[in-house]
DOMAR-249950 format. One record per atom (N, C-alpha, C): x, y, z; residue in one letter. Coordinates in pm, whole numbers, padded with zeros to 5 digits, always signed. Atoms other than C-alpha are relative to their C-alpha. Layout:
# residues N
XYZa ...
END
This chain:
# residues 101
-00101+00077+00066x +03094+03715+06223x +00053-00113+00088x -00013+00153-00065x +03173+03532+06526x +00055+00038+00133x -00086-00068-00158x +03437+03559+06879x +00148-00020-00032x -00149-00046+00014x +03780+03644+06891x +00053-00065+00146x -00032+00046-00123x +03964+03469+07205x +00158+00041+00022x -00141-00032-00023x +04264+03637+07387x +00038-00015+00114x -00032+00059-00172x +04430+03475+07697x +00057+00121+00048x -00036-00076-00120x +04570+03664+07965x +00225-00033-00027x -00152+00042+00040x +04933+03509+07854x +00037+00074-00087x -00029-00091+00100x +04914+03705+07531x -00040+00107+00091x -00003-00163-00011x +04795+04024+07696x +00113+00001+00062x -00111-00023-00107x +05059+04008+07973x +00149+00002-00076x -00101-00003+00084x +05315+03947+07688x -00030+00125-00053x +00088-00138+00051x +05161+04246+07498x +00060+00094+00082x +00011-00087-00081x +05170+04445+07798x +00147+00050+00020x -00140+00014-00030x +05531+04387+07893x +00067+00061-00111x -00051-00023+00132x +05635+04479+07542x -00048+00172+00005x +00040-00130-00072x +05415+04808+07598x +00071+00085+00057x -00034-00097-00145x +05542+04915+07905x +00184+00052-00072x -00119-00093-00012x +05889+04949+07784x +00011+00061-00135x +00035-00079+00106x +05802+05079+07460x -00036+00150+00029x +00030-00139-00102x +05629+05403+07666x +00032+00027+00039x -00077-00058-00053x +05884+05392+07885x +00120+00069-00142x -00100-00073+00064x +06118+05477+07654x +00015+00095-00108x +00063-00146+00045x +05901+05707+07469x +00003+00101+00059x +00070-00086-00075x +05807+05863+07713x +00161+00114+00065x -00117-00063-00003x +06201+05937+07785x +00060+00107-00050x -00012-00089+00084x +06258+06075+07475x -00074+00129-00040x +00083-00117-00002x +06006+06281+07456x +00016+00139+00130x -00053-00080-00090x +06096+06423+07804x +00169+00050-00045x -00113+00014+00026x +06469+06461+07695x -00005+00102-00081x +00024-00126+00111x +06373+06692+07388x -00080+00140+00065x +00084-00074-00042x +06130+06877+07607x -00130+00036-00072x +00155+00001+00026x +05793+06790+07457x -00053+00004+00108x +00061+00037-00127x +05679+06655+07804x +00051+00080+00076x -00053-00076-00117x +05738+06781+08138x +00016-00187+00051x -00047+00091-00129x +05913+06535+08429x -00153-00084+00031x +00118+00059-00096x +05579+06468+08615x -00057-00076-00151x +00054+00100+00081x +05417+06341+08280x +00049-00112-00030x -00021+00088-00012x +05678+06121+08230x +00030-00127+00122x -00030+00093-00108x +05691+05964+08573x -00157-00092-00035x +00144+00042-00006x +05282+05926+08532x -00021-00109-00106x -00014+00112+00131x +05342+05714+08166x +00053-00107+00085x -00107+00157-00015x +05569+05471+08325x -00061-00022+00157x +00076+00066-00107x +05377+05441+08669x -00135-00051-00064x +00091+00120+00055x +05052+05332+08466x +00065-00064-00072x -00064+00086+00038x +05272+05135+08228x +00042-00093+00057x -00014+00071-00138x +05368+04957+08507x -00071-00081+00088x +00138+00070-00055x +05081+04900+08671x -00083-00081-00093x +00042+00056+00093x +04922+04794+08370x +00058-00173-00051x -00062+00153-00015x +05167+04500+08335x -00007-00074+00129x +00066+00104-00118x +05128+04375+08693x -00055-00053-00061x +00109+00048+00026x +04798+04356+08663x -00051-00093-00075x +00045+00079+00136x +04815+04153+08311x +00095-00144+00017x -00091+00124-00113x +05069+03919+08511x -00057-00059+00068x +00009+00085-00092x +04939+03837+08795x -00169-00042-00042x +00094+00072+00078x +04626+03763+08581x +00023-00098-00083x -00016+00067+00072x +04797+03554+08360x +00047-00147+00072x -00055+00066-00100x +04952+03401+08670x -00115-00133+00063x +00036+00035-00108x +04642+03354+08859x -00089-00142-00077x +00072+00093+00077x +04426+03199+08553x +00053-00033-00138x -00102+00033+00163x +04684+03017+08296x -00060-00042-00134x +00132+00040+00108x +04370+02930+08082x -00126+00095-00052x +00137-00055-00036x +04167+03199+08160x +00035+00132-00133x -00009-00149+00032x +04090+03548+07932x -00075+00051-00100x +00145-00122+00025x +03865+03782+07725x -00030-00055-00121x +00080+00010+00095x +03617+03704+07457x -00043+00114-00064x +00037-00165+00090x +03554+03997+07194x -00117-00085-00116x +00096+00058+00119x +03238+03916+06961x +00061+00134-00094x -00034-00043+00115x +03321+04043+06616x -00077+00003-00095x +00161+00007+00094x +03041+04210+06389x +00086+00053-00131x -00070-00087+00068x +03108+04362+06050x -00113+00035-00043x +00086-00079-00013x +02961+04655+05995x +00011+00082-00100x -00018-00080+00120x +02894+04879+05676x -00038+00135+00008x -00009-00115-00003x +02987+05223+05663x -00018+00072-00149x +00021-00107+00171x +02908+05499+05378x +00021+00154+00061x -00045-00164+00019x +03064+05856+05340x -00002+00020-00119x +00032-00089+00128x +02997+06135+05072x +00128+00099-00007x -00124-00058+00084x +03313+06263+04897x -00019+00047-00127x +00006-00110+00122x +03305+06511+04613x -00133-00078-00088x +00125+00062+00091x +02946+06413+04544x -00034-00167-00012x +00018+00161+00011x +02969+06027+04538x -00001-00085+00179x +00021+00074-00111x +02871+05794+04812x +00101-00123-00060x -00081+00079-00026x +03150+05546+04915x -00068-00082+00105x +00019+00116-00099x +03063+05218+05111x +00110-00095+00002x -00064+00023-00036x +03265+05068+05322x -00015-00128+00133x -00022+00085-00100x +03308+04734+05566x +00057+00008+00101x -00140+00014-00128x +03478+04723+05911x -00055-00053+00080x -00020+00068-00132x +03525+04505+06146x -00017+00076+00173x -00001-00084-00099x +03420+04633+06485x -00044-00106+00114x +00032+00086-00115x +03455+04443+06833x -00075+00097+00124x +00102-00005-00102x +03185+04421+07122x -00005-00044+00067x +00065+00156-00100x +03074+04281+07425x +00128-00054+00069x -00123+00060-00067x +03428+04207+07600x -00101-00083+00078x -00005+00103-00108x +03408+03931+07858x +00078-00078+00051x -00163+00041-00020x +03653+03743+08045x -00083-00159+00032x +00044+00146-00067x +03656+03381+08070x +00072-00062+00045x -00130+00058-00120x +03842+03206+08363x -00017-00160-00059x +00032+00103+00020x +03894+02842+08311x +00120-00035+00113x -00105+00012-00099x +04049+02734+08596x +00095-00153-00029x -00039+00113+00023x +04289+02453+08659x -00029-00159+00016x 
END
């Protein structure tokens, strides 16, 4: 179908949005006692890390970031005797593309 293009500005925005979204899942969930302590320290230290990383990428290459090719692909399942077909979209092939300044 074709390529999908997503800078490093949107992920790092993304990411940031993320991180405190999990963090503060990850709170609640400890708080009720779904989680234990240590799981929630471990959510919000990769959450964390995860945003760096999508920072100081966005930082390093303000132009730069990932290419997804985009196929669509036809699916079929059997439900009470009848075959159903079905389309979906399914991305491949990441790649990152720097474009420097």
């Amino acid at each position: 179908m074709g390529t999908k293009r997503i800078s490093y500005k949107t992920i790092a925005h993304i990411a940031g949005q993320t991180a405190k979204a999990a963090t503060m899942a990850s709170a609640i969930l400890a708080y009720y006692g779904v989680i234990g302590a240590k799981t929630t320290v471990l959510v919000v230290v990769l959450t964390t890390f995860g945003d760096l990383v999508a920072s100081e990428l966005a930082h390093r290459y303000p132009r730069g970031g990932i290419t997804l090719k985009i196929y669509n692909t036809r699916r079929c399942k059997m439900q009470r005797g009848k075959k159903y077909c079905f389309w979906r979209k399914t991305y491949r092939s990441p790649k990152a593309y720097k474009v420097l300044p």
